[in-house]
LUMKE-639523 format. One record per atom (N, C-alpha, C): residue number from 0; atom name; x, y negated, z negated. Coordinates in pm, 1 decimal, decimal comma. Layout:
// residues N
<site NUM "CA" <X Y Z>>
...
***
This chain:
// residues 139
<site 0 "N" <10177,1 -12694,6 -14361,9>>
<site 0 "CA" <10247,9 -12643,1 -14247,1>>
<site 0 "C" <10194,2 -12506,5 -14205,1>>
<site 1 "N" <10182,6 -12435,9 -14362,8>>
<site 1 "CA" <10095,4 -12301,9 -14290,2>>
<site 1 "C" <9947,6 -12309,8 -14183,8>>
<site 2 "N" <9868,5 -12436,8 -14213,4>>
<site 2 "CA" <9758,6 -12409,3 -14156,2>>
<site 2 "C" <9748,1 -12402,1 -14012,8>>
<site 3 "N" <9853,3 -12560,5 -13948,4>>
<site 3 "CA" <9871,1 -12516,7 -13830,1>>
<site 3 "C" <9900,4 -12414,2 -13767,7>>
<site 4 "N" <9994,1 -12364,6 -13813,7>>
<site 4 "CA" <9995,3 -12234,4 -13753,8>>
<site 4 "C" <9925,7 -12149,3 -13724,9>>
<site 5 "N" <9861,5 -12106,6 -13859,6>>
<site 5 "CA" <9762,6 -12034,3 -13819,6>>
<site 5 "C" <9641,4 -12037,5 -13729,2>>
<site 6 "N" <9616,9 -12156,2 -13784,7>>
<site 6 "CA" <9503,5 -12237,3 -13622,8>>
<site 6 "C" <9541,1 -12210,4 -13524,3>>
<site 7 "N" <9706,5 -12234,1 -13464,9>>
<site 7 "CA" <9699,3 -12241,4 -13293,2>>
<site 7 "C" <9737,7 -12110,9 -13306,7>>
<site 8 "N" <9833,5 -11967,1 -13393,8>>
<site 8 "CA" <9745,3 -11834,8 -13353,0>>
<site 8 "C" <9618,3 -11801,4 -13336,4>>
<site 9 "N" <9544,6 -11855,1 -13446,5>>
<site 9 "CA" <9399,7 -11809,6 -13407,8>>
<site 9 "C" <9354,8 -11924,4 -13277,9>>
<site 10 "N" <9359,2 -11985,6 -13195,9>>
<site 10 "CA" <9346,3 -12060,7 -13099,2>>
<site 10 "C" <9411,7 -11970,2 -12989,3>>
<site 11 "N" <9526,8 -11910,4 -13000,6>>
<site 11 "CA" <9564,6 -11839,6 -12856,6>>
<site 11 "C" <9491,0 -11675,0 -12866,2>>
<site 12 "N" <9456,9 -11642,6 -12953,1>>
<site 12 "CA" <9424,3 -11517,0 -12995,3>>
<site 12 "C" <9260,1 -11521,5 -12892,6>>
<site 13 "N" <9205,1 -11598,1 -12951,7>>
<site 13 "CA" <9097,0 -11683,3 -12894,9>>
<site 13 "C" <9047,6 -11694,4 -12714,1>>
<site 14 "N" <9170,3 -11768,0 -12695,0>>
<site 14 "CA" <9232,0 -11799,8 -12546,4>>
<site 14 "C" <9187,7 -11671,5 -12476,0>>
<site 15 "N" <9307,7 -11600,1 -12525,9>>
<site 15 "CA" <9363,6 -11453,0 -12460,8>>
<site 15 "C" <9220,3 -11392,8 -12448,9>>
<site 16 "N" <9146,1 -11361,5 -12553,5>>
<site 16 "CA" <9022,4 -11277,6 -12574,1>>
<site 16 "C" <8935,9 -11324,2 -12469,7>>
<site 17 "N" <8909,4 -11443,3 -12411,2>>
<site 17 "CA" <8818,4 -11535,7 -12336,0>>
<site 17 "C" <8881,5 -11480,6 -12203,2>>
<site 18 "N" <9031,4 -11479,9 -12212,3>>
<site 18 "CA" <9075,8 -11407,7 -12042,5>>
<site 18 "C" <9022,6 -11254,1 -11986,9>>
<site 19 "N" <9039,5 -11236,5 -12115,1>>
<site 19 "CA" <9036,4 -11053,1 -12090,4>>
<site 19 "C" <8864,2 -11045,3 -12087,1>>
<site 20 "N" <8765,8 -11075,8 -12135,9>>
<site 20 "CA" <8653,7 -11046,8 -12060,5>>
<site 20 "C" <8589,2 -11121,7 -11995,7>>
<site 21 "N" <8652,3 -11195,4 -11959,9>>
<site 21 "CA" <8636,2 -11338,7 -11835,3>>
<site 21 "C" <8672,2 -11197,2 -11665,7>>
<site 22 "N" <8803,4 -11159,9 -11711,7>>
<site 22 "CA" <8866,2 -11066,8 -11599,0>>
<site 22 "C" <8757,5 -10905,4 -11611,6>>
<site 23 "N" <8691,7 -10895,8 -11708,3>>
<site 23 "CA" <8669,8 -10778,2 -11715,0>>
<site 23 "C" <8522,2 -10784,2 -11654,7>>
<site 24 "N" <8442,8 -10884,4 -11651,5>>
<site 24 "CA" <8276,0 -10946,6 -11600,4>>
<site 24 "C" <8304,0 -10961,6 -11464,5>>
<site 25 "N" <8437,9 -11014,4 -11439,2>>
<site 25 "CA" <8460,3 -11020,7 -11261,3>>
<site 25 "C" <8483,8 -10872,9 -11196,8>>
<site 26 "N" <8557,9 -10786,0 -11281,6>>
<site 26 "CA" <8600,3 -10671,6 -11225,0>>
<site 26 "C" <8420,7 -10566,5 -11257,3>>
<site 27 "N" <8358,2 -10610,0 -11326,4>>
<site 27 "CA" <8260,0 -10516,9 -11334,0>>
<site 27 "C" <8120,9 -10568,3 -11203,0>>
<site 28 "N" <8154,4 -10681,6 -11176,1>>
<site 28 "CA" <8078,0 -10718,0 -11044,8>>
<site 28 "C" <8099,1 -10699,1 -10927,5>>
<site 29 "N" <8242,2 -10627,5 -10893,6>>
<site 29 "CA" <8271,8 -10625,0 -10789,0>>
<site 29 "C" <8183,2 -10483,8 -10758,9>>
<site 30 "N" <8146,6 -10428,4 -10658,0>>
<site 30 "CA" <8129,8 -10259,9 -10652,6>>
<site 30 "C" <8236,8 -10205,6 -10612,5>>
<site 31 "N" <8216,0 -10088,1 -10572,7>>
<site 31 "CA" <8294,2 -9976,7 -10498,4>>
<site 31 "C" <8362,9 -9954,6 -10405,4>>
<site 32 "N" <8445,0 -9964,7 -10351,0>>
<site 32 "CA" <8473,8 -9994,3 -10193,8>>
<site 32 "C" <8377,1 -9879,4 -10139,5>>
<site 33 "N" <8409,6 -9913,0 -9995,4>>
<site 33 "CA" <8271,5 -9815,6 -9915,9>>
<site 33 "C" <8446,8 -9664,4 -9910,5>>
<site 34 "N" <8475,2 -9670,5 -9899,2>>
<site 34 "CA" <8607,8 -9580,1 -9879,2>>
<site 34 "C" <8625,4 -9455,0 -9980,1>>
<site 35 "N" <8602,4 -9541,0 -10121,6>>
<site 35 "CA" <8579,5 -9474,3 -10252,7>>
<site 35 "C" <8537,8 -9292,2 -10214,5>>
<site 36 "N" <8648,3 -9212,2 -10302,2>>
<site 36 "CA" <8561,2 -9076,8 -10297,4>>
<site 36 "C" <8491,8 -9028,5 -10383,0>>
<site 37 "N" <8484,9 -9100,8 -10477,4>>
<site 37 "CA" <8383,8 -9047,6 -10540,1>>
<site 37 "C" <8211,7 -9106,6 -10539,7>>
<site 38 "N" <8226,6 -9193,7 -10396,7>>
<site 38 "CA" <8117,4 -9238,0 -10340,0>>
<site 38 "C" <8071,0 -9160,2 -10260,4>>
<site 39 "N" <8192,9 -9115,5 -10175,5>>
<site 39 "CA" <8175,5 -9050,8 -10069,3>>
<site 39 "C" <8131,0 -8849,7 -10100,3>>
<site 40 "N" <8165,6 -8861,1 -10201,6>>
<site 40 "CA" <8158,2 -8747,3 -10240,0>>
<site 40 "C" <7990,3 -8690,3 -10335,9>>
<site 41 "N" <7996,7 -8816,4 -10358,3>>
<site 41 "CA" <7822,0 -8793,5 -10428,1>>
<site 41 "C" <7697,4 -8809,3 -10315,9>>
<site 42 "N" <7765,1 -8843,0 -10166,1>>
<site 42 "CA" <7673,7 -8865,2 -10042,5>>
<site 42 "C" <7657,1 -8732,7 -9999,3>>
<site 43 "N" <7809,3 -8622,8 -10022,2>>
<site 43 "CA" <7826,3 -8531,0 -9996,1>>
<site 43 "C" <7731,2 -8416,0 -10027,3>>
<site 44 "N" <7735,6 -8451,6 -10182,3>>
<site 44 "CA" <7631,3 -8365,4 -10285,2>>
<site 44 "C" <7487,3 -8404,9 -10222,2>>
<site 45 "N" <7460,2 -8499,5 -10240,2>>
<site 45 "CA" <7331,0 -8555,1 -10227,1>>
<site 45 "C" <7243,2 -8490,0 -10082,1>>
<site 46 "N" <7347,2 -8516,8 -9982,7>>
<site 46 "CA" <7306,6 -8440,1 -9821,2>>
<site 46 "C" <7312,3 -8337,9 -9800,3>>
<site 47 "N" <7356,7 -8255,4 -9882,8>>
<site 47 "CA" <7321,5 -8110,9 -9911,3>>
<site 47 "C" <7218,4 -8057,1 -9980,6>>
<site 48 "N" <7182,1 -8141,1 -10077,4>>
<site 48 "CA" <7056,7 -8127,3 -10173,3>>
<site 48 "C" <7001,7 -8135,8 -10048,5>>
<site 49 "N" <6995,9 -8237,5 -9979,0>>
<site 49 "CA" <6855,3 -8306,0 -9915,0>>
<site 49 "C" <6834,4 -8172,8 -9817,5>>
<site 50 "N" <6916,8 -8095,4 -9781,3>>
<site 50 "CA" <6896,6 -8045,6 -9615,6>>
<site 50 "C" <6843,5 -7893,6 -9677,7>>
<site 51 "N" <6905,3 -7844,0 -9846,4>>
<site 51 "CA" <6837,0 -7739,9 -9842,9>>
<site 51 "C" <6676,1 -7763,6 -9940,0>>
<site 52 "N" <6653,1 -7883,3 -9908,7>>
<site 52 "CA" <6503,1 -7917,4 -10035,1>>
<site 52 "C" <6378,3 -7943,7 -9888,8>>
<site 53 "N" <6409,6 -8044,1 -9759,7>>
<site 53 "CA" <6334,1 -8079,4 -9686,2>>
<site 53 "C" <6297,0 -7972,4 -9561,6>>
<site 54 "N" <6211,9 -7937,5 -9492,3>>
<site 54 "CA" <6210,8 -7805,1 -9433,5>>
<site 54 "C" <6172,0 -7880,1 -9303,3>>
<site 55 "N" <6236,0 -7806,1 -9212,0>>
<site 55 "CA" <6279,5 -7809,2 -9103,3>>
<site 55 "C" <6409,6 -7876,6 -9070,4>>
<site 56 "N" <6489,5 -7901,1 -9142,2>>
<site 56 "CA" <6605,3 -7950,2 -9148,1>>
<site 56 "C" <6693,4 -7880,6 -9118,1>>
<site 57 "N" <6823,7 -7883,4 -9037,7>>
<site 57 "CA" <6925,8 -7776,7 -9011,6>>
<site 57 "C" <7029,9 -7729,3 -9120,5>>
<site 58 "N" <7055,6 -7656,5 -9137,9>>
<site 58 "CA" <7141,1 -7609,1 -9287,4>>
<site 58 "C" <7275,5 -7659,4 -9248,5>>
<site 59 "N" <7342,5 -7762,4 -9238,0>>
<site 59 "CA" <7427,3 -7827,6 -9252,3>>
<site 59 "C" <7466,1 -7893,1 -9391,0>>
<site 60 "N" <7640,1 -7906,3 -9332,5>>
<site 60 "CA" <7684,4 -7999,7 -9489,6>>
<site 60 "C" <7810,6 -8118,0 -9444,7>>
<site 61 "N" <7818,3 -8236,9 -9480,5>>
<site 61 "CA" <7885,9 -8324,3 -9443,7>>
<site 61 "C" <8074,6 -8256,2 -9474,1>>
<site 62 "N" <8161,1 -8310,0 -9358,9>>
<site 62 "CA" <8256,0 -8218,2 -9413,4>>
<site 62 "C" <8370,2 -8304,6 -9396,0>>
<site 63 "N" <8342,8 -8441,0 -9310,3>>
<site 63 "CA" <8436,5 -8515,9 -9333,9>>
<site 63 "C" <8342,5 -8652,0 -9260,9>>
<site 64 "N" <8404,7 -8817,6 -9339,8>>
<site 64 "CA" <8350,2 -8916,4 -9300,9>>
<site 64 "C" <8478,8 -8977,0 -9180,9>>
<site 65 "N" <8442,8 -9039,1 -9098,7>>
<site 65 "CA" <8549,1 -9108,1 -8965,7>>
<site 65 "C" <8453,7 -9228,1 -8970,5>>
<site 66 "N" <8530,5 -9303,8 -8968,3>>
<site 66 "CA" <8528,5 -9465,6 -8887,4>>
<site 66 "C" <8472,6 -9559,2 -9045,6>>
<site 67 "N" <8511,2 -9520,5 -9131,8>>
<site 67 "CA" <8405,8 -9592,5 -9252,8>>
<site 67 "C" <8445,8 -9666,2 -9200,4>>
<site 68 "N" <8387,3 -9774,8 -9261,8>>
<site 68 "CA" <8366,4 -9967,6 -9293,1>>
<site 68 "C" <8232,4 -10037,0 -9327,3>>
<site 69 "N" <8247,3 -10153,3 -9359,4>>
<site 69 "CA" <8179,1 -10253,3 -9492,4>>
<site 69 "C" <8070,4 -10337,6 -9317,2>>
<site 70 "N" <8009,8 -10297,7 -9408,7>>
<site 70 "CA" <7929,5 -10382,5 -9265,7>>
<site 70 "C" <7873,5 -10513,4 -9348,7>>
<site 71 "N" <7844,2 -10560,2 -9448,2>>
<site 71 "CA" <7762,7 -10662,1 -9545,8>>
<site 71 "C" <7845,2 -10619,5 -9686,8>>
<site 72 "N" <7897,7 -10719,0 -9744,2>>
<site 72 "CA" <7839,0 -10739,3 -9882,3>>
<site 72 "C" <7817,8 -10896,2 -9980,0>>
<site 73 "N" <7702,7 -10824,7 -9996,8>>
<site 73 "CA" <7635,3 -10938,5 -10107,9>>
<site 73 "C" <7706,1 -10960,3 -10243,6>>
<site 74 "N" <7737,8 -11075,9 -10265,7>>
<site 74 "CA" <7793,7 -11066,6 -10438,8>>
<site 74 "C" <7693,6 -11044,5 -10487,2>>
<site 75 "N" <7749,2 -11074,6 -10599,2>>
<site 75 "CA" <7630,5 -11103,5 -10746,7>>
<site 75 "C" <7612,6 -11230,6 -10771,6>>
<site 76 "N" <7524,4 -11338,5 -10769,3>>
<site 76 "CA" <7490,6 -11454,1 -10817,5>>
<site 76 "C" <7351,4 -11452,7 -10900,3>>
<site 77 "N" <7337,9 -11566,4 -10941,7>>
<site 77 "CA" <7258,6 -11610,5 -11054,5>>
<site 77 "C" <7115,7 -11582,8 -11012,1>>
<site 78 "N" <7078,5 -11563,5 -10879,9>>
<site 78 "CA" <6976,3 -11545,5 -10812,2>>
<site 78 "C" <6957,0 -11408,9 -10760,8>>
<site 79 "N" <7060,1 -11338,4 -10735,5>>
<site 79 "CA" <7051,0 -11210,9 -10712,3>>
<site 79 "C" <7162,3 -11126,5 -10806,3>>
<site 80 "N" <7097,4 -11087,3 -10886,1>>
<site 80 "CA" <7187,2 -11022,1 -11030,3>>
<site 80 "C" <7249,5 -10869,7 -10986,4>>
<site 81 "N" <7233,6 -10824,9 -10866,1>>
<site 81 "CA" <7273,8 -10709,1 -10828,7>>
<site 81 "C" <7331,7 -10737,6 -10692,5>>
<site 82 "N" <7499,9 -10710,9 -10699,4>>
<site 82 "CA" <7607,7 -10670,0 -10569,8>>
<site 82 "C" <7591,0 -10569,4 -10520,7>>
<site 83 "N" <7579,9 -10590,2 -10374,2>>
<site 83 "CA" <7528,0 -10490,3 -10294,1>>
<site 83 "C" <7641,9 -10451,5 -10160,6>>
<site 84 "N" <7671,0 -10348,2 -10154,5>>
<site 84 "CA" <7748,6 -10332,6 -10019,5>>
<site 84 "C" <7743,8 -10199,8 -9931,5>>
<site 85 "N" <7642,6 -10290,4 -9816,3>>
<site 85 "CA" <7649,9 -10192,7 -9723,1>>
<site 85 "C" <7723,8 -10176,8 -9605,2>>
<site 86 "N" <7732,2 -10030,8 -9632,2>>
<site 86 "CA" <7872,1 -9982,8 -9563,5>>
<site 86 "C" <7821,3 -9838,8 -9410,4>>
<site 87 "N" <7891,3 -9833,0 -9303,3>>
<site 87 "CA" <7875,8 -9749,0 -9240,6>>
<site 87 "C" <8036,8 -9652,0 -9211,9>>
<site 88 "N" <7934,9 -9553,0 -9131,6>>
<site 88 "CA" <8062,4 -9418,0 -9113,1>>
<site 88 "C" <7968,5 -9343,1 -8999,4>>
<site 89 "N" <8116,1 -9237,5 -8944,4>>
<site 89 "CA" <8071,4 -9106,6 -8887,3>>
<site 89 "C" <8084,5 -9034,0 -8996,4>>
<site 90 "N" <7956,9 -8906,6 -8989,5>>
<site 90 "CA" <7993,5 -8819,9 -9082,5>>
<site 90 "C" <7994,8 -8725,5 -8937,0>>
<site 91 "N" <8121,4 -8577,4 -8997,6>>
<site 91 "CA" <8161,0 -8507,1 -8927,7>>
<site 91 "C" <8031,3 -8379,1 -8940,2>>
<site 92 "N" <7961,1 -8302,4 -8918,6>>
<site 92 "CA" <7873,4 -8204,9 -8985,2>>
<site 92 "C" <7952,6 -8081,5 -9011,6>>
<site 93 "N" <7880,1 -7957,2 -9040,0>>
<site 93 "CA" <7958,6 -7842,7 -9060,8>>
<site 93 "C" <7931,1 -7785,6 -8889,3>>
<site 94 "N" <7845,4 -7774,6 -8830,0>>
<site 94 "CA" <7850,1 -7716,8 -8716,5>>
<site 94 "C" <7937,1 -7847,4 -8575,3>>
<site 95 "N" <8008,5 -7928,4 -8608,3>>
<site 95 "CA" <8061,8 -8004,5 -8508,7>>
<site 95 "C" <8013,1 -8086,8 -8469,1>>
<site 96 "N" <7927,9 -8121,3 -8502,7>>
<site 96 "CA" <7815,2 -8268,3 -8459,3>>
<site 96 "C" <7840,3 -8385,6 -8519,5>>
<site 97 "N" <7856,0 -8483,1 -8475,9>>
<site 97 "CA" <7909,4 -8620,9 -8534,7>>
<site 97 "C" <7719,7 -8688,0 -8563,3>>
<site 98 "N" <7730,4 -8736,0 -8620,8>>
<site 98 "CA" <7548,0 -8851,6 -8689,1>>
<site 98 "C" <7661,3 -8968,6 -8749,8>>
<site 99 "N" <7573,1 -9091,3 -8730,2>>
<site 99 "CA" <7602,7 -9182,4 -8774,3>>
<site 99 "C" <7536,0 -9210,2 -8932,7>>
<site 100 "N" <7575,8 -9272,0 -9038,7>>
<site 100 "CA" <7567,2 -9279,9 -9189,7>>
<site 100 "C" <7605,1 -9381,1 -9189,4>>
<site 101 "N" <7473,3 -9464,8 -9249,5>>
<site 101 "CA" <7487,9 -9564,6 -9354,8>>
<site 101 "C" <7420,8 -9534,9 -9512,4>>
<site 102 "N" <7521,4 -9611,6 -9554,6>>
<site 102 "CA" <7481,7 -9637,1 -9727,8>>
<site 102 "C" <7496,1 -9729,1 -9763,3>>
<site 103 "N" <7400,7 -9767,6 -9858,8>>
<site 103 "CA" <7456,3 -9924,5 -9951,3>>
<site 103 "C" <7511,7 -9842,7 -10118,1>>
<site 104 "N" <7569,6 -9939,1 -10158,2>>
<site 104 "CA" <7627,9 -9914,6 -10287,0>>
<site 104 "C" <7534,7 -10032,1 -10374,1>>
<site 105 "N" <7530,3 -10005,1 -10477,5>>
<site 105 "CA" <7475,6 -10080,0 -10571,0>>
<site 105 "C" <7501,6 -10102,6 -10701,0>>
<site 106 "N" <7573,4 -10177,0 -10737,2>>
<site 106 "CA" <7640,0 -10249,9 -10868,7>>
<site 106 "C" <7566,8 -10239,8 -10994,9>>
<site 107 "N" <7644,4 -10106,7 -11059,5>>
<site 107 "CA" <7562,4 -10137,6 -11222,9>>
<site 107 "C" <7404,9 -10060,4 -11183,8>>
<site 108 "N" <7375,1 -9999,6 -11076,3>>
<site 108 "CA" <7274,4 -9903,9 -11070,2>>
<site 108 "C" <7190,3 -9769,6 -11060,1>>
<site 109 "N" <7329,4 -9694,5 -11146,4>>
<site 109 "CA" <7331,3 -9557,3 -11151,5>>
<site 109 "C" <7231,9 -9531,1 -11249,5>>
<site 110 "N" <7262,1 -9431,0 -11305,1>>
<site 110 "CA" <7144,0 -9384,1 -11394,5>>
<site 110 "C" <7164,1 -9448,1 -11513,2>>
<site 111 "N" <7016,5 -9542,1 -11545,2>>
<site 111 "CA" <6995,9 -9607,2 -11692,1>>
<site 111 "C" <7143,9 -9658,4 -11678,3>>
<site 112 "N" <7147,5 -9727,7 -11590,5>>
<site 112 "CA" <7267,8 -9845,5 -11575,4>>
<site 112 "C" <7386,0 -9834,5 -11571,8>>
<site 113 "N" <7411,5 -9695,2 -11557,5>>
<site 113 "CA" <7558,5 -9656,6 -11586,4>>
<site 113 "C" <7614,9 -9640,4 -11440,7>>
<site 114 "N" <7755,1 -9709,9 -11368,0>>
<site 114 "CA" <7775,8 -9685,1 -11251,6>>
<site 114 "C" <7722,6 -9726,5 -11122,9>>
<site 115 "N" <7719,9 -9664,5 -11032,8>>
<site 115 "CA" <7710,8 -9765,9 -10959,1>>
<site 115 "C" <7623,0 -9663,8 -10869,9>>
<site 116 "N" <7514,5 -9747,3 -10789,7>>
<site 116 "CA" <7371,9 -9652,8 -10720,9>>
<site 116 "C" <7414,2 -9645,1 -10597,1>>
<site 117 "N" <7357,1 -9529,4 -10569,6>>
<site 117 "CA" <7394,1 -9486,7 -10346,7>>
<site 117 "C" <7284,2 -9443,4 -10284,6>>
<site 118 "N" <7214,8 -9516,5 -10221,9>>
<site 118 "CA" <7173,4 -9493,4 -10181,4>>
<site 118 "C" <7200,4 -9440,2 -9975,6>>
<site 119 "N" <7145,6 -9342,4 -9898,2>>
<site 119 "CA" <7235,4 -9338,7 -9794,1>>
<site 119 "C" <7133,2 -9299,8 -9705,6>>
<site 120 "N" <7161,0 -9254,3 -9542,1>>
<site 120 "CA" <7041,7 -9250,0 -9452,9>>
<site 120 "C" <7148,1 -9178,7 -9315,0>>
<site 121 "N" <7098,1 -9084,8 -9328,8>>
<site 121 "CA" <7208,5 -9025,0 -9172,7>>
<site 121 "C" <7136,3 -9018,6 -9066,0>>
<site 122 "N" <7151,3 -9066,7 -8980,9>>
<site 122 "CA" <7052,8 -9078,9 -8856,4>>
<site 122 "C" <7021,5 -8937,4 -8796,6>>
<site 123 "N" <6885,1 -8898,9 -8795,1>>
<site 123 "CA" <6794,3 -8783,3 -8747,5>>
<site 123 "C" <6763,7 -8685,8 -8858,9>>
<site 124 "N" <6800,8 -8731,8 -8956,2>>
<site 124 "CA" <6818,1 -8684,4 -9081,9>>
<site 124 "C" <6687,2 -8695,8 -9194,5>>
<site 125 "N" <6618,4 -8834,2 -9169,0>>
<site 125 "CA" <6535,5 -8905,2 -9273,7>>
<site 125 "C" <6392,1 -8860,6 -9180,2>>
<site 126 "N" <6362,8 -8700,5 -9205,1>>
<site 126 "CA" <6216,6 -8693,6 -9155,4>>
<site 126 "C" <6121,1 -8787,2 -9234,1>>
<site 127 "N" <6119,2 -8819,7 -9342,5>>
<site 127 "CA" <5981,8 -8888,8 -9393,0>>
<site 127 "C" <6003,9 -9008,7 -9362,8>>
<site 128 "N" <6102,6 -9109,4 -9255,9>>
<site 128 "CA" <6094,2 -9233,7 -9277,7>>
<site 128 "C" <6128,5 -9302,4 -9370,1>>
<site 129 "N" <6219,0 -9255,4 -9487,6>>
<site 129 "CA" <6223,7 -9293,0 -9626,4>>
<site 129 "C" <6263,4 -9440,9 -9610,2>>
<site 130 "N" <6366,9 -9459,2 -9517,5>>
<site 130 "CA" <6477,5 -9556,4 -9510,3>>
<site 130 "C" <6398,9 -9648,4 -9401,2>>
<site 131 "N" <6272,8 -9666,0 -9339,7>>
<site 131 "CA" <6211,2 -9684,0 -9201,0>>
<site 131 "C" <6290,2 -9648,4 -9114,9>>
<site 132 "N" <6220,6 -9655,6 -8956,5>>
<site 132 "CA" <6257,5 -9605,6 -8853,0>>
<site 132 "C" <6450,4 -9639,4 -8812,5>>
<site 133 "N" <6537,5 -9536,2 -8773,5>>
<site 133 "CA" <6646,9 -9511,7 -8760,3>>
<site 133 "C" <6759,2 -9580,7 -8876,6>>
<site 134 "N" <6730,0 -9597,3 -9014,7>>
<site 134 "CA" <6767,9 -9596,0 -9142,2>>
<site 134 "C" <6802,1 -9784,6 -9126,5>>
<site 135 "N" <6678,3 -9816,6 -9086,8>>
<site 135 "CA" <6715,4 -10020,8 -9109,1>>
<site 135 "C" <6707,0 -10011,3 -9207,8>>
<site 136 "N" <6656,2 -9955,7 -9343,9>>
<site 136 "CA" <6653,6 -10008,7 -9477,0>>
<site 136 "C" <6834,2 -10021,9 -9532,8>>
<site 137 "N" <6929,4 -9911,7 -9503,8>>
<site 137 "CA" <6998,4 -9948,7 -9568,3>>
<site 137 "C" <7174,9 -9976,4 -9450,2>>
<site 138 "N" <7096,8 -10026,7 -9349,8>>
<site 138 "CA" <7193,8 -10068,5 -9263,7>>
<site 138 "C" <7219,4 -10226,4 -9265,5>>
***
């Protein structure tokens, strides 16, 4: 009589364990929402790096985003192992000028895999073309 028991505890114990990182592989594929601030906030950092590193650039700093939204996103499937979501916005500048911003987010592609990658592109912004002409790479 003892064995059953113990079997169908160790059988739901089992179960349960199979739910919880069944739920935890789905929740780690999803990305970021585009809304996220601490997305929005590392675009922040990042466009400030960029404006005092590239020369001829205006000394501006992003000071608020308007109109976000998800323009694409890609899951994750068996064929493409990285969720992708690209997202657009107004960014507000520090001198009153509205530029349009896109970024994609990227699942599981932060540094040495930790987190999640941003890449971003503010229109009049990308002197070297990084993103090609008026930021199609990550629109």
């Amino acid at each position: 009589m003892v064995r059953p028991v113990r079997l169908g505890f160790a059988l739901s114990l089992l179960a349960g364990a199979s739910m919880l990182v069944a739920s935890a592989s789905a929740h780690d594929l999803t990305p970021r929402a585009c809304r996220d601030d601490a997305i929005l906030s590392r675009i922040t950092a990042k466009f400030r790096h960029q404006v005092r590193h590239v020369p001829h650039l205006p000394d501006v700093e992003i000071v608020d985003f308007r109109r976000v939204h998800e323009r694409r996103y890609l899951p994750w499937r068996e064929n493409r192992p990285i969720a992708r979501r690209y997202c657009g916005a107004t960014a507000v500048l520090s001198d009153g000028r509205r530029r349009t911003i896109w970024y994609l987010i990227e699942d599981r592609m932060g540094f040495a895999g930790i987190g999640d990658g941003v890449e971003f592109c503010v229109s009049g912004f990308d002197r070297w073309k990084a993103y090609n002409g008026r930021c199609r790479v990550v629109r």
